[in-house]
Structures are given as C-alpha cells and as structure tokens.
N, C-alpha and C positions, 0 to 999 in steps of 0.2 A: 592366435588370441592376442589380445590388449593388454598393455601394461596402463593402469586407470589412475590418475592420482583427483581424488574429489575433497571438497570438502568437508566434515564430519557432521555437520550441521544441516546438510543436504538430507529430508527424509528418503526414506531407503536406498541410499545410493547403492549400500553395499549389495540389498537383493536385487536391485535393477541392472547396474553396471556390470555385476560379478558373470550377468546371462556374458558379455563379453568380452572376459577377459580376467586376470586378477585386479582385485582394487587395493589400490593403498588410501584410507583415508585421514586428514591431517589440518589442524587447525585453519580456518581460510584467512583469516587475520594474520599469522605471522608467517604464513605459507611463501618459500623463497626457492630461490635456482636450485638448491641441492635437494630440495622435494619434488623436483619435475624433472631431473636431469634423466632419469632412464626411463621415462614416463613418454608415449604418445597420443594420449589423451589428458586433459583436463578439465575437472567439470567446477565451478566453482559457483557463488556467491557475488553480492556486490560489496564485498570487504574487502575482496582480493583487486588488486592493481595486476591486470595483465598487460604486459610492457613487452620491451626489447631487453631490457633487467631482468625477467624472470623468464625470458626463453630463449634468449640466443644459444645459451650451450646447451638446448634440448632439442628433441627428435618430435616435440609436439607437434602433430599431424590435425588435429580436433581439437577445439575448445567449446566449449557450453556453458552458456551461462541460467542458471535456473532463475532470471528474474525478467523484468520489464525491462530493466533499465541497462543501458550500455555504456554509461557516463565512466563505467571504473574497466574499460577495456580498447586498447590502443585499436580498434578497426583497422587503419591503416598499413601497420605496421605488421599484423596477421594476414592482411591482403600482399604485401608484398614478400613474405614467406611462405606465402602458397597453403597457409592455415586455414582449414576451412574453421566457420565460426556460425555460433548457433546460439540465438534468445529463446524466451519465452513468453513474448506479447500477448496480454491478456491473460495469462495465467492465475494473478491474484487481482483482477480486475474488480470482480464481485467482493472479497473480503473489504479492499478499498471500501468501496461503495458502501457496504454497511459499517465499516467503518464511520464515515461521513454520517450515516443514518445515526448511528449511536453517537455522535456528537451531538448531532443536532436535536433528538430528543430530551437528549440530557439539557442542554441549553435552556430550551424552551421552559423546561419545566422546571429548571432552578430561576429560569429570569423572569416566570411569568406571562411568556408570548404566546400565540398563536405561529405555528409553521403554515396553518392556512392562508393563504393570498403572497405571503412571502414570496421575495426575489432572490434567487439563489442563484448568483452569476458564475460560473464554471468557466476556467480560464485553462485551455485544454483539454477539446471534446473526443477523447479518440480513445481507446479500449476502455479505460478506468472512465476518462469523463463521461463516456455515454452511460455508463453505467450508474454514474452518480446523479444523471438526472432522471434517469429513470425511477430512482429511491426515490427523489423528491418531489416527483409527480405523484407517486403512490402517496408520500405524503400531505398532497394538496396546496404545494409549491409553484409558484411561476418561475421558468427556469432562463436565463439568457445566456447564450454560448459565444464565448470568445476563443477562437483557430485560426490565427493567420496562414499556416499551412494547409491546413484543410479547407482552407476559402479559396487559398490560391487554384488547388489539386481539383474541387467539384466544384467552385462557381457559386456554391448553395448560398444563398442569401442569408440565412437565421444563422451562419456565425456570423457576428455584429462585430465594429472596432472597438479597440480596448476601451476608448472615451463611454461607453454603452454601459462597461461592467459597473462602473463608481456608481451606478443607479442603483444597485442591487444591495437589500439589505445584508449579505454575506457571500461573500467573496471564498471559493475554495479551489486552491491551484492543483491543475494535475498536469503539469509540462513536463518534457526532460530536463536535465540539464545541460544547456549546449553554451559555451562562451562565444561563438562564431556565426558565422552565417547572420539571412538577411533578418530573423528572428531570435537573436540570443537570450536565451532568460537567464543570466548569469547574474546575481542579484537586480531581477526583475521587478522584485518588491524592494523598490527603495523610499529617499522620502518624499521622490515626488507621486509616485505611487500612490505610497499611503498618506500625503495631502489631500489627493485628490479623490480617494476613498471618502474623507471627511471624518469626524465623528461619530460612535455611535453604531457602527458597523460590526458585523464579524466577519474573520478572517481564520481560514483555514487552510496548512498547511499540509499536505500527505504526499508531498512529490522528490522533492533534493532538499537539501535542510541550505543550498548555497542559491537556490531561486529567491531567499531569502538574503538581504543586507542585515546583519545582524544588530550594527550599530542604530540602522532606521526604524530596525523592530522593537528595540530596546529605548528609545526615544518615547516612541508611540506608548509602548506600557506603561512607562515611567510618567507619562502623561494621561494617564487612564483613559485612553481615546478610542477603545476599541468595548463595543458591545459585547464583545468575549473572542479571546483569542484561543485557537488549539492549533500545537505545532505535535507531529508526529515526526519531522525529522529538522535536522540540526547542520550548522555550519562547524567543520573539525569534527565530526565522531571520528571515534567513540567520545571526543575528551571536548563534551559540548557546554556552552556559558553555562553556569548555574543560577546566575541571577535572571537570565534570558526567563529560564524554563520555568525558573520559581514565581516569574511575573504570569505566567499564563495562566488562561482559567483550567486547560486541558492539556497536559505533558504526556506525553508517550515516548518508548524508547523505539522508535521508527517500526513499529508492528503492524501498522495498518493492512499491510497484506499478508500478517503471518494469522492466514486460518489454514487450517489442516489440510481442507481443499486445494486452497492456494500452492500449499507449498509442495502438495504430492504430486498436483499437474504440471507446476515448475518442472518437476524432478522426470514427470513424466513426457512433456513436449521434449524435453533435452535426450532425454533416452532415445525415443521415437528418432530424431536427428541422429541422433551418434548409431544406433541401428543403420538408418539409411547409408552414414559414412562406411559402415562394415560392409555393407550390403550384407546384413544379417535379418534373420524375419525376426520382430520383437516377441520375447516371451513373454515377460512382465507388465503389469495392467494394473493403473491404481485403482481403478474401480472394484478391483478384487480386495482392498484392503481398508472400503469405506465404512464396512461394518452397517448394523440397524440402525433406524433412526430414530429420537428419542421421542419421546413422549410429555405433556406436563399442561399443566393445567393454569389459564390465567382468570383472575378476578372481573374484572372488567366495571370497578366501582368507581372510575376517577372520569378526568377528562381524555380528551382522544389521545394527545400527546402523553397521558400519564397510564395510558393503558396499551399504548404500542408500545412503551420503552417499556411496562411491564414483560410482555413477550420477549424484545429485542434485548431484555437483561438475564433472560433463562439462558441465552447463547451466548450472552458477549457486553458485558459490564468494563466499557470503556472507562470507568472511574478504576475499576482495579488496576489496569494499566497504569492511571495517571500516580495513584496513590505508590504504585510501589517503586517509581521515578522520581518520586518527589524522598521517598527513603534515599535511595542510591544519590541525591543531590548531597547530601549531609555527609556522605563515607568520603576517604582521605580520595581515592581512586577514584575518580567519577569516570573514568573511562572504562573501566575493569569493570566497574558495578553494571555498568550501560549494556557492554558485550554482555555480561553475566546473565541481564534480565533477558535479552534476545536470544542464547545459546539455552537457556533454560525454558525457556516460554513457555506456557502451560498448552494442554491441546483443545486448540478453539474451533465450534465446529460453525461453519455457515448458515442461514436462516431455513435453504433447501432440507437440512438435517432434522428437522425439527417438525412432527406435532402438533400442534396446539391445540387443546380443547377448551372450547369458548362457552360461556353460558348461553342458554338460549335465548337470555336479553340481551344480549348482545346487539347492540345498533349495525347495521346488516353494512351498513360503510366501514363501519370498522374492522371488519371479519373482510368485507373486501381488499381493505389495505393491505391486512398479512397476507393476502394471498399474493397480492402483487406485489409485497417486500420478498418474497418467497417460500414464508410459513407454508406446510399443506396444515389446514382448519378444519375442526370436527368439532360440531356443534352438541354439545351435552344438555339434555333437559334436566 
C-alpha cells in the first residue's frame, strides 16, 4: 500500500486515493519537504511548485497533477529522478468554455451587442480552445484560430498567423505558459500586442495570469481602450494588482475551470494514472458521485442574448464570481482573500447538468442553441 500526500482542495482525493493506500491531505499552497518526506506519491494542484526543493529528501515515486496546466511543475527534473508524472488535459476543458460563454453573454447584454456575426479570435486551439469555439458557434459567432503548434504538428490551414487575430472583435487566450521554446507566451500580451488589437476590442483572459504583461494591461485600462476586458487569472497569485482587477469589467479569482465536473474528472484522470502506476484495477468512479440533474424553467421574453444568459445564469452567474473579488480587493490580505474565494468555491454544476424547460414560443433557434451549449431542452405548453 501507498503512503499519499494530496492536496486538500482536491475533491475526493480521500475516497479515491485511500482505494490505494493511506492519504495524508494538507494545504497545497504552503505544502513543503516535511509533508512529502515519507510520502511516495503526490497528487497536487497548480498552487503547489513541484521542484528539486520539495523532493529531493523524498522517496516520491508518482506525482499528479489534477489540472491542465504543467507551468508549476519542474518536468525535467522528475524525468531525471525516474518520477513518473501525470496531468489531466481536458479535464475542465468544457467549464472553461462556458466560462467564456457566460462572459460573453454578460457583455453583450450590458453593452448592448449582438454576439451574432461576431469574430471571436481564439489564441490557442487545443482542449479548452476548441471548446470555446464550439460555445461560440452555438452562439452564432465567426470564430478565427490562432496555434502555431498545432499548425506546425497538422499543416491545417484554418490556424491563421497571429497578424489574423487583431481582426477579431475579441480576443480570448487559452495558451500555457511556457518562457522558452520557438513559441513562448511569456507576457505574450504586451503593448505591442495590444496596439495592435486597436481599440474598442475585447480581451479575455482564462489561461496563466503571466500570458499577460501586466504593466501593458494596466496602460490599456487606464486608457479605456478595451470594449471590455475580463481576466480570470493574474500575475503573482495569490497576491494580484488590485488596481489591475478593479479596472476590469470582469474579475474572477482564476475559477474558470472550477465546475464540479471539472474538478472531479481532474481528480479522477490522476486516480486512473496513479492506478496504472500501482498496477491496481481502479475502484472509484466520478460518475458515481454526479448526482440528478436539475431541472428549472426559463422565460424566454427578451432578446437571444438575454434569454441564453437567462438559462446560462440558472448554472453559473459569472457576475457572482466577479462581485465577490471585487469584495476581497478591499480586505488588508488580498492574497488570503483570493486563496479563500478558490478553497471555498461554491459547487458549480456544467450546462450538461441541467434541464431546461422552454415555453412553446420559444423561437426554435434558440432552443437549438441550449442544445448545443449542452442544456438537454424540454419544451412546456
């Protein structure tokens, strides 16, 4: 059997991990060598910095990381101690993506626009990007894909060169964060960047808060140049500008991928790996813990855009997020507060979870769209 050290903020790690072993689980933010020192597994978060600092005087055999992104774990340095190592690509792919959805609704219908005919340029087409243009097709979006990786890898023509995206009425990044190599997006958005976005544009961030120059982004607010800006993640978390976030029209404390979904299949591709590492048969299965699916009724009295965000705010009222970040800007701690809103986070369910019972005037496009945003639709006379 396993000695397991996870992070506590990982849903069910303890009923997953414990099928292999005992768990110990322990803050992932202040999580250090004497919490892994008898430990040869670790399953963490992208709070925790997996280094040569936190494992050299351990026997860690396995590490796992429940997210997308691999920006806060030394690869290298696991490959040369023979650590095997495990993501979970795509995991909150789809929360992302509605994520983006619930921005963009919200936009629309505080600025007044049509999302119909719009150009929604996506800068990083790969789990989450495809994802997010598939929302904004449902939405009646023209979408442009910029992957210099994925152009190199398949040849496909429709990822375009960056010069392409500044056409696009909004701009939403979903790259990693890499400083190196022949594509770094290491403050990728700077201010030539956003010159050459122009005015009048939106920009949406839901990828590394350091894809982001923070200085160039604070320039641009400060100059009211942006048709609306929403950042979901920050440069320095926990302990992120406040004047940044307060300039935005949309703030969130980096949750874009915390739906419930999201976070149980994180929990659960890493299990699935750390199984295989045991060469154990897995016993645990999120799908055992999704519960029914809810039910609720929308009006369908406004315009298109004011009656999908009706639906899309039964699941997931991106203003809640922004509003209670915009609290936590104000407290002494904005770092404490930040971690607080994430380690707290309410449980958010996905569009798939949901219902919807539509009036039977319902304009039959529109009933189409929640199907394709992932509502299942049941039409009421």
């Amino acid at each position: 059997m396993h000695t397991i050290v996870a992070d506590e903020n990982i849903p069910f790690a303890q009923e997953a991990f414990s099928t292999l072993g005992s768990v110990k689980l322990v803050n992932g933010r202040t999580l250090c060598a004497d919490d892994v020192k008898h430990a040869d597994m670790l399953i963490v978060r992208s709070v925790t910095r997996v280094d040569r600092s936190l494992l050299e005087a351990a026997d860690v055999g396995f590490v796992g990381t429940c997210t997308i992104g691999m920006d806060h774990v030394d690869i290298g340095y696991l490959q040369s101690r023979g650590t095997e190592f495990a993501s979970a690509p795509g995991c909150n792919a789809n929360s992302v993506s509605e994520y983006i959805c619930a921005v963009l609704l919200e936009m629309a219908v505080d600025r007044g626009f049509s999302l119909n005919g719009r150009m929604l340029g996506i800068v990083g087409a790969g789990n989450v990007g495809s994802k997010v243009e598939e929302k904004a097709c449902a939405l009646g979006m023209d979408v442009i894909l910029n992957d210099p990786p994925l152009r190199d890898k398949t040849g496909d023509t429709r990822y375009r060169a960056i010069d392409e995206i500044f056409d696009a009425d909004i701009v939403s990044m979903h790259v990693p964060l890499t400083a190196e190599g022949e594509y770094p997006t290491y403050h990728m958005i700077d201010r030539d960047f956003l010159s050459r976005m122009g005015d009048g544009k939106g920009l949406i961030n839901s990828s590394r808060g350091g894809v982001a120059d923070s200085t160039a982004l604070a320039e641009k607010l400060e100059k009211n140049g942006f048709l609306f800006c929403a950042c979901d993640v920050w440069e320095n978390e926990p302990d992120i500008n406040p004047e940044i976030a307060e300039q935005t029209d949309i703030c969130t404390p980096h949750i874009a991928g915390y739906s419930f979904e999201g976070k149980v299949k994180g929990t659960y591709i890493i299990y699935l790996a750390a199984c295989e590492y045991s060469d154990t048969e897995p016993e645990w299965d999120y799908r055992n813990v999704l519960g029914r699916k809810q039910e609720y009724s929308v009006r369908f009295s406004g315009t298109f855009e004011e009656n999908i965000l009706e639906a899309v705010r039964y699941n997931y009222s991106v203003r809640d997020d922004d509003r209670d970040l915009r609290k936590a800007l104000i407290t002494d701690d904005i770092g404490s507060s930040f971690d607080s809103l994430r380690r707290n986070y309410r449980t958010r369910r996905e569009f798939t979870h949901s219902v919807v019972a539509c009036p039977g005037s319902a304009e039959q496009s529109q009933t189409d769209t929640l199907e394709l945003l992932g509502f299942e639709v049941m039409t009421q006379e």
